[in-house]
DRENDO-1510 file (C-alpha; in Angstrom, 1 decimal, always signed):
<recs>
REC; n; res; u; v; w
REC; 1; UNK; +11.9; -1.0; +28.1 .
REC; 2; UNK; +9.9; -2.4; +25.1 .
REC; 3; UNK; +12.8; -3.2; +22.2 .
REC; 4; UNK; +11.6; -2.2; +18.6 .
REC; 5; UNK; +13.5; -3.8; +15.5 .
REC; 6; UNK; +12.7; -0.9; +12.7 .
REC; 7; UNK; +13.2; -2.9; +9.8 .
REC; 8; UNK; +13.0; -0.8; +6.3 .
REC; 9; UNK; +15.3; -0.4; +3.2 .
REC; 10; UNK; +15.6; -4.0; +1.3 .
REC; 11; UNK; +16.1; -4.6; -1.8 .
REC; 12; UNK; +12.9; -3.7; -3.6 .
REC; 13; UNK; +11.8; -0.9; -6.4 .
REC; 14; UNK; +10.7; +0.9; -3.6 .
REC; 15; UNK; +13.8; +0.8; -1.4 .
REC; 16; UNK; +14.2; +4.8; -1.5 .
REC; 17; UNK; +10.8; +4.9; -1.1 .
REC; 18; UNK; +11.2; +2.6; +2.5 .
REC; 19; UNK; +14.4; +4.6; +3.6 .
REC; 20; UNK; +12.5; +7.5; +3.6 .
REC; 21; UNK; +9.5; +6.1; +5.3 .
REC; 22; UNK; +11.8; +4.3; +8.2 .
REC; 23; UNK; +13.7; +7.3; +8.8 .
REC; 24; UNK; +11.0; +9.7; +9.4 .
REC; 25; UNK; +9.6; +6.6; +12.1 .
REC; 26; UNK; +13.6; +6.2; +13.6 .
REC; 27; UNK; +13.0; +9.6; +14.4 .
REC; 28; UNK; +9.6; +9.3; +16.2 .
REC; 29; UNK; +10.6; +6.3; +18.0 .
REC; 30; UNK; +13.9; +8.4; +19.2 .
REC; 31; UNK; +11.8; +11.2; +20.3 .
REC; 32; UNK; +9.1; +8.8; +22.2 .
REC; 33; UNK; +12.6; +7.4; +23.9 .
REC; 34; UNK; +11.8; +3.6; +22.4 .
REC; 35; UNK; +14.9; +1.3; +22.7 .
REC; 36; UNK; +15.7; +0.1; +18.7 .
REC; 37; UNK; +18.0; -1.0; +16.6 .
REC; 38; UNK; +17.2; -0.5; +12.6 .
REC; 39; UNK; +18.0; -3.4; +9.8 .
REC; 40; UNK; +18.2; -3.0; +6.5 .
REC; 41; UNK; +17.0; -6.7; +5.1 .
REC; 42; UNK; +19.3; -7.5; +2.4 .
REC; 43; UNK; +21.3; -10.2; +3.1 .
REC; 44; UNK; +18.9; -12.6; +4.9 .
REC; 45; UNK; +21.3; -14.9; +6.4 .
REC; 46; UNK; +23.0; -11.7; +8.4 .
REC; 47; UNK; +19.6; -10.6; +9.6 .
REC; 48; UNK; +18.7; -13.7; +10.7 .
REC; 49; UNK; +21.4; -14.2; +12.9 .
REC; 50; UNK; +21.2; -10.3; +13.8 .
REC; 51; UNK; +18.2; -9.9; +14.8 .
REC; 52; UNK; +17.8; -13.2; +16.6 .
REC; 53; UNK; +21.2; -11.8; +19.0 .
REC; 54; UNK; +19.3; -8.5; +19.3 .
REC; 55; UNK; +15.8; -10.3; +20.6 .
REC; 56; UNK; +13.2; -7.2; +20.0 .
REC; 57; UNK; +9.4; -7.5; +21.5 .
REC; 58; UNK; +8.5; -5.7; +18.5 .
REC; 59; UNK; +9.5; -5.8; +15.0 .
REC; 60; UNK; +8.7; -2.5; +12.9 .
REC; 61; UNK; +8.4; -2.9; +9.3 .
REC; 62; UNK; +8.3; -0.3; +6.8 .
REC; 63; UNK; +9.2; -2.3; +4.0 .
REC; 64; UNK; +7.5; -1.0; +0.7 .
REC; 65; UNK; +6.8; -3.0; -2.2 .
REC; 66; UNK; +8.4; -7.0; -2.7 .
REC; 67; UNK; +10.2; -8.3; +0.5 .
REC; 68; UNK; +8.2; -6.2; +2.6 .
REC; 69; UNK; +4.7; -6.4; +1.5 .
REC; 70; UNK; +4.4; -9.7; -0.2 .
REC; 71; UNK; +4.8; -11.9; +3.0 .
REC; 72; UNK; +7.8; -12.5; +2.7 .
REC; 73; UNK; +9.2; -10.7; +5.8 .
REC; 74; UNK; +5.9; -11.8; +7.3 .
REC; 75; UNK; +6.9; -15.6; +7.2 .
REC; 76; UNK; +10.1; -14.7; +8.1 .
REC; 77; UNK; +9.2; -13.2; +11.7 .
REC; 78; UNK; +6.4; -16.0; +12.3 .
REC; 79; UNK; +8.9; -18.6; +12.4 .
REC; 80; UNK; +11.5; -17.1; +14.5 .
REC; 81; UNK; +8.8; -16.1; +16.6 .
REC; 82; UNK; +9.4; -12.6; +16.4 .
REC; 83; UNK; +6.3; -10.0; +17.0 .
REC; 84; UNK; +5.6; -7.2; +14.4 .
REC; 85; UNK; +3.4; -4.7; +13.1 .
REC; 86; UNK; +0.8; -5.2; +10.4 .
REC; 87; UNK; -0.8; -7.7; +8.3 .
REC; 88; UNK; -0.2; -11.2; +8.7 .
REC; 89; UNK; +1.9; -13.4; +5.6 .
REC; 90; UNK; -1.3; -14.5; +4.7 .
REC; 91; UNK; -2.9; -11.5; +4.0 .
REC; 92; UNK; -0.4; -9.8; +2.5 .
REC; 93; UNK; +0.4; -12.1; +0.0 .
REC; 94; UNK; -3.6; -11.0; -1.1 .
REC; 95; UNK; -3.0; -7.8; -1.2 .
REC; 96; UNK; +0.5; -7.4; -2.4 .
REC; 97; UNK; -0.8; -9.1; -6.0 .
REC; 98; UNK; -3.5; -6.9; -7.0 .
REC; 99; UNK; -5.0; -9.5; -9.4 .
REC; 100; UNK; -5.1; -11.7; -6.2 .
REC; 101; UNK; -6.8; -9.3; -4.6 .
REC; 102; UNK; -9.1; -8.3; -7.0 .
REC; 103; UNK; -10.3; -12.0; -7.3 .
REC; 104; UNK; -11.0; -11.8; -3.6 .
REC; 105; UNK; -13.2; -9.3; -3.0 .
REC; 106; UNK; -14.6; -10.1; -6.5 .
REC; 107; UNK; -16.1; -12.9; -4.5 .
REC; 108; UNK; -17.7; -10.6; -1.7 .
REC; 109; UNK; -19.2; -8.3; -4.5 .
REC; 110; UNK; -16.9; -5.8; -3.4 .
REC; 111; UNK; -16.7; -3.0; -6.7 .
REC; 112; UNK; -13.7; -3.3; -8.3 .
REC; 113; UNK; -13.0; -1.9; -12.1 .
REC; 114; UNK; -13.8; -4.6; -14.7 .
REC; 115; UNK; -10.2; -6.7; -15.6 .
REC; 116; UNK; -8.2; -9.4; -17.5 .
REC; 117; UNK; -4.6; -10.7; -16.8 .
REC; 118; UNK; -2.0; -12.1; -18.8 .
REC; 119; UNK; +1.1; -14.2; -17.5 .
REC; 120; UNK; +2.2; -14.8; -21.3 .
REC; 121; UNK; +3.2; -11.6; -23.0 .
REC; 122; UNK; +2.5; -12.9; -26.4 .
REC; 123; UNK; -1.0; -13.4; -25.1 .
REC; 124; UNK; -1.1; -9.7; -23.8 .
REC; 125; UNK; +0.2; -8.4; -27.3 .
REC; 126; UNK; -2.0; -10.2; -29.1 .
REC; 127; UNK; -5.2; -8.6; -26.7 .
REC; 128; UNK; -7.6; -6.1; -28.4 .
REC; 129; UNK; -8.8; -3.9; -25.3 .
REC; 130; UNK; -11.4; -1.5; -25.6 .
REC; 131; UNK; -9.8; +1.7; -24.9 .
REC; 132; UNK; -8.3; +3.4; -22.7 .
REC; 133; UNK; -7.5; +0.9; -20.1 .
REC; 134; UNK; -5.3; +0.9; -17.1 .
REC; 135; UNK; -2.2; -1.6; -17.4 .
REC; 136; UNK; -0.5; -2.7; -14.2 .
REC; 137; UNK; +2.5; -4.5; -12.7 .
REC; 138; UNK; +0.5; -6.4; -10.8 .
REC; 139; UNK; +3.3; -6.7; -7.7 .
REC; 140; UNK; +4.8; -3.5; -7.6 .
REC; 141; UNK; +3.4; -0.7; -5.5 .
REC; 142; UNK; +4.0; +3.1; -5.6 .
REC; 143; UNK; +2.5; +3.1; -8.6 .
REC; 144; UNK; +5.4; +1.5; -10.6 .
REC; 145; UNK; +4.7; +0.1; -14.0 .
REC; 146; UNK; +1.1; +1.9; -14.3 .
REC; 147; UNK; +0.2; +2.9; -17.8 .
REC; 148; UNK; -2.8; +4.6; -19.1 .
REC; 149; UNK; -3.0; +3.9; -22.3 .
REC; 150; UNK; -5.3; +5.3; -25.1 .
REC; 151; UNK; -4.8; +2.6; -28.4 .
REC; 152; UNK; -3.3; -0.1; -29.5 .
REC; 153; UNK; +0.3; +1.0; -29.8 .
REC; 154; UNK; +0.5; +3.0; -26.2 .
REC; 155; UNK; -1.4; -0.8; -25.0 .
REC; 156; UNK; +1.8; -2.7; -26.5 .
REC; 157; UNK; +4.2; -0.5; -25.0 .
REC; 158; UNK; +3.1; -0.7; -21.5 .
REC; 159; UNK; +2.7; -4.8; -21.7 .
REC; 160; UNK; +6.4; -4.8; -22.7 .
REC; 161; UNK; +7.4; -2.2; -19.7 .
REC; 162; UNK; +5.5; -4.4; -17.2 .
REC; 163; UNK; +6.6; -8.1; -18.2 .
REC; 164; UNK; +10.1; -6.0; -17.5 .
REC; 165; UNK; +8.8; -5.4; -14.0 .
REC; 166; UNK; +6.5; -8.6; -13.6 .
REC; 167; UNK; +5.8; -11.9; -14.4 .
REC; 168; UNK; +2.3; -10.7; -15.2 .
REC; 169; UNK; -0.1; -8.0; -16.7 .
REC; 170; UNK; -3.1; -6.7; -15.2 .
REC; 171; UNK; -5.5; -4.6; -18.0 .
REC; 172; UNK; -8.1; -2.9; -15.9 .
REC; 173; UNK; -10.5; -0.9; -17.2 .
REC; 174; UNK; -10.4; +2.8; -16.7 .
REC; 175; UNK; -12.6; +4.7; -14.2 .
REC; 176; UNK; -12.5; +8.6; -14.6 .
REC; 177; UNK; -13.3; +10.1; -11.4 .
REC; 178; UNK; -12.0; +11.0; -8.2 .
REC; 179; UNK; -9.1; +9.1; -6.5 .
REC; 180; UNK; -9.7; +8.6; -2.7 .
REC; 181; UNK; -8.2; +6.6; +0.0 .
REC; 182; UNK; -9.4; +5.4; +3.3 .
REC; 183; UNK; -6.8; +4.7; +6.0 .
REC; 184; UNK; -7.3; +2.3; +8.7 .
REC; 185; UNK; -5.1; +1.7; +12.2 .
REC; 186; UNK; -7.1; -1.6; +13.5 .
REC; 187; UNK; -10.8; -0.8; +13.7 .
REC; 188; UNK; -10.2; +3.2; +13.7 .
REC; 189; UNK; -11.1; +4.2; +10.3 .
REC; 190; UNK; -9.8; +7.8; +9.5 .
REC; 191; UNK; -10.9; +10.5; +7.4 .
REC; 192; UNK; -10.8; +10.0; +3.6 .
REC; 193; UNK; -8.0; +12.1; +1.8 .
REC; 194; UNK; -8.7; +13.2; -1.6 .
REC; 195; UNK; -5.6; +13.0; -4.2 .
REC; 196; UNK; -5.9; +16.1; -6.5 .
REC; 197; UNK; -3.3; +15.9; -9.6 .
REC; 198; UNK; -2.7; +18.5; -12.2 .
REC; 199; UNK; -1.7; +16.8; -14.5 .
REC; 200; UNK; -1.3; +12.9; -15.4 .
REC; 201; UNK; -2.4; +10.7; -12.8 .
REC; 202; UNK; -1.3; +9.8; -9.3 .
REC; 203; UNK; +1.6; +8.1; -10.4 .
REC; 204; UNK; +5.5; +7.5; -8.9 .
REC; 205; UNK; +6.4; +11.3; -10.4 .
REC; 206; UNK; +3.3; +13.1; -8.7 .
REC; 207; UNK; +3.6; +11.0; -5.4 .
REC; 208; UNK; +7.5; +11.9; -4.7 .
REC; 209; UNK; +9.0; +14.3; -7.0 .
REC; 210; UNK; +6.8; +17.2; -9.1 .
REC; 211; UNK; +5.5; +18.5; -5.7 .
REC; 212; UNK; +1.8; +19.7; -7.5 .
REC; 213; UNK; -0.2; +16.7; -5.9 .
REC; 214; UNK; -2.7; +18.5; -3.6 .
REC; 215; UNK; -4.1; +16.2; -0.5 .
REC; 216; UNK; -8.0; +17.4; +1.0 .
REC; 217; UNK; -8.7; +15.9; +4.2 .
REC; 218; UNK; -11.4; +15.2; +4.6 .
REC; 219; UNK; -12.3; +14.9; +1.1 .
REC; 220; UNK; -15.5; +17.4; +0.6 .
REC; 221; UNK; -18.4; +15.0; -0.4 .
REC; 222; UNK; -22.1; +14.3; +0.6 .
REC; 223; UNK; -22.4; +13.0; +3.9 .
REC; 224; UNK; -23.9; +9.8; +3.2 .
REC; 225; UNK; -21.5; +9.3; +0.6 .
REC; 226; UNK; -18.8; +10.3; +2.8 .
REC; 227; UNK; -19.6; +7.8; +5.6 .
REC; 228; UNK; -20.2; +4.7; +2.3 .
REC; 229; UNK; -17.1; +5.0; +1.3 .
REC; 230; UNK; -15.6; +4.5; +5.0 .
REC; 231; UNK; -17.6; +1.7; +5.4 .
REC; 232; UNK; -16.4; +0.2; +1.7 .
REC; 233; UNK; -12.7; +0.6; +3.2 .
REC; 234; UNK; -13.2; -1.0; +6.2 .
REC; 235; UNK; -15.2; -3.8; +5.2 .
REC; 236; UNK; -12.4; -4.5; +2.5 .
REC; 237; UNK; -9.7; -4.4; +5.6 .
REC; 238; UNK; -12.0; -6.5; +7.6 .
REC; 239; UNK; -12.7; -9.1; +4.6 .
REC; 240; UNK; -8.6; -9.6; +4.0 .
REC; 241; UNK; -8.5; -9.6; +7.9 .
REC; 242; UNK; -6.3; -6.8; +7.9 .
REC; 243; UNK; -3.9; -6.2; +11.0 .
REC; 244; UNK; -2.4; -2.4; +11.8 .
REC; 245; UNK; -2.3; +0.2; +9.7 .
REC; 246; UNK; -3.3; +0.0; +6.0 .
REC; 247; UNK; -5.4; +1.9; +2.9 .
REC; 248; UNK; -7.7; +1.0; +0.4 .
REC; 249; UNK; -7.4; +3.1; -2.5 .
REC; 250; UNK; -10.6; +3.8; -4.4 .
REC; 251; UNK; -11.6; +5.6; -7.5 .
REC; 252; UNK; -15.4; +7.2; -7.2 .
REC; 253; UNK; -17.1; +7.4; -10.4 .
REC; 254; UNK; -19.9; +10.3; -11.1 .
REC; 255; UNK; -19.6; +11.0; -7.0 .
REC; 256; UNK; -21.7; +8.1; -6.4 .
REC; 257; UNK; -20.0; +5.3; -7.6 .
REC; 258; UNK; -17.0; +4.0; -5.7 .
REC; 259; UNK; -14.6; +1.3; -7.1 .
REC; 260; UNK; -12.0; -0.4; -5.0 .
REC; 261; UNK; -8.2; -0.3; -6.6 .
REC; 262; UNK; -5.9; -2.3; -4.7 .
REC; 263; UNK; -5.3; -2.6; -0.5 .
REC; 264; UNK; -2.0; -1.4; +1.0 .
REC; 265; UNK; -1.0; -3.4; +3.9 .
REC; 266; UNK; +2.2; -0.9; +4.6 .
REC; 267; UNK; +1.2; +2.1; +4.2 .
REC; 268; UNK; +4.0; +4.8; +3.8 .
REC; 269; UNK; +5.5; +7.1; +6.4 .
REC; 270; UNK; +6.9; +10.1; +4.8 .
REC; 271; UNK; +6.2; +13.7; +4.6 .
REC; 272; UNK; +3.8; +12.5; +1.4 .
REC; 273; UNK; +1.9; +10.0; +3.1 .
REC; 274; UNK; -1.5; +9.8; +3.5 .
REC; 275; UNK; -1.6; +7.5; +5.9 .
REC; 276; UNK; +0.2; +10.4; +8.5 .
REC; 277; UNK; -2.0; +12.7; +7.0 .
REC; 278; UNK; -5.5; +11.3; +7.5 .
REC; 279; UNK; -4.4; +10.5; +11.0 .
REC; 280; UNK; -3.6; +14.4; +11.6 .
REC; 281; UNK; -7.0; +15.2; +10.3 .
REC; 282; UNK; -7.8; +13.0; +13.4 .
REC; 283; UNK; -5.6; +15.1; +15.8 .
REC; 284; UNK; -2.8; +12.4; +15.9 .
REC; 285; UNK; +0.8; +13.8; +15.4 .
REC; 286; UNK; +3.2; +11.5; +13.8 .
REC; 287; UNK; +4.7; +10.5; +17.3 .
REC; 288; UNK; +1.4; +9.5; +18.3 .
REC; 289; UNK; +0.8; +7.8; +15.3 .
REC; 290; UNK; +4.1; +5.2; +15.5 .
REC; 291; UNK; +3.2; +4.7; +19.4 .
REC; 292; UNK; -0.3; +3.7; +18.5 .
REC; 293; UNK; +1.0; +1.1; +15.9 .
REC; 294; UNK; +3.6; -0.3; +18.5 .
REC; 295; UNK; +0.8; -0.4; +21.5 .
REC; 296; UNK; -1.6; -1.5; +19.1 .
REC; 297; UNK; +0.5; -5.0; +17.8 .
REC; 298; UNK; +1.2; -5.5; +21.1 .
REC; 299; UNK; -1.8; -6.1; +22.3 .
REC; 300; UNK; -2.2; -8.6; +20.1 .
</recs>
């Protein structure tokens, strides 16, 4: 019987966010009657020697944000020669640093809102932007440390919160228009869910707490828009040589004009995922969903 190490927790912002995620999988892989054994990477030493006595076929990561989705993990399991699900170390050190990745697909004339980034915060301070602008923690996911801001003051305020966070600022340039996100398991692209917020943007509140986000899938657009934007996710997987399941978040401008945000190598698994709920748009249960992941990396 195929032995899956369900790795999740650790020790970054997002470690509620993980326990959630790997919890919700624990219980698909006990219904689908999957041998595992779940670690909760903190101490590295101790999982080391732990998962080495264990010896899995599979390692299962659901570990959001640093860790998990910066390679770390990644690097980890290459050299103990450990199998796992998603991206490879090098990828994911791309697409965990959204200025990284932004550079990238800069290069393939992949749309991508206009930006600047600062590693000095002095520098950042001293920065004029034309307002309103987005300012990021690059590294952090789940939407931690994002700021729009409207002036000068709101601008300053944010580049202090995110050199708390980060060792640098991103200030992106604001796109109004719809936020959309293509999720892709391998070369299976599936349908694009539309994030609908009342109020604010889709940040950390609206994903997990206020309960007022509103998810359409499939998002209701023009068919030949529809079918672009697919294409624009995959070919952003495809060019960062994406493994497993991920999503490419983009912002479409005027229905017509899509911009690429950032790339999410580990998608999340919980009841708010969109990941779960593009594949049910597809017919794919949850169950189905983890099994397809484990055959899937497999193969490989």
């Amino acid at each position: 019987m195929t032995k899956i190490a369900l790795l999740y927790g650790g020790y970054s912002r997002e470690r509620e966010i993980s326990i959630k995620s790997g919890k919700a999988v624990e219980k698909a892989l006990k219904q689908l009657g999957y041998n595992y054994k779940v670690f909760d990477i903190i101490e590295r030493d101790k999982f080391i020697k732990e998962i080495l006595e264990y010896k899995p076929d599979l390692a299962f990561i659901v570990l959001h944000g640093k860790g998990g989705e910066d390679g770390t993990i990644q690097a980890i399991l290459e050299f103990l020669g450990i199998p796992y699900t998603g991206s490879d170390m090098k990828t994911s050190v791309i697409a965990m640093d959204k200025v990284l990745t932004k550079m990238y697909l800069k290069n393939f004339g992949i749309p991508t809102p206009d930006w600047t980034f600062f590693t000095e915060e002095k520098e950042a301070l001293n920065y004029r932007p034309d307002f309103p602008v987005v300012v990021k923690a690059p590294t952090e996911g789940s939407s931690i440390g994002v700021y729009i801001v409207n002036n000068q003051q709101e601008y300053e305020n944010a580049v202090r919160e995110v050199f708390d966070l980060d060792d640098k600022v991103l200030v992106e340039k604001f796109i109004k228009g719809r936020e959309l996100t293509v999720s892709i398991l391998d070369d299976e692209v599936f349908d694009i869910v539309e994030v609908v917020v009342s109020e604010g943007f889709y940040d950390f509140n609206n994903k997990y707490i206020t309960g007022k986000t509103q998810y359409i899938c499939p998002a209701q657009l023009d068919e030949d828009v529809y079918k672009s934007i697919q294409d624009l996710g995959h070919k952003v997987y495809k060019l960062l040589n994406c493994k497993g399941p991920a999503r490419v978040d983009i912002i479409l401008e005027n229905d017509k004009n899509p911009y690429v945000l950032e790339v999410n190598t580990i998608p999340g698994m919980t009841e708010f995922s969109l990941l779960p709920k593009a594949a049910l748009a597809r017919g794919i249960t949850f169950n189905q969903l983890v099994e397809k992941i484990i055959k899937n990396s497999l193969k490989r």
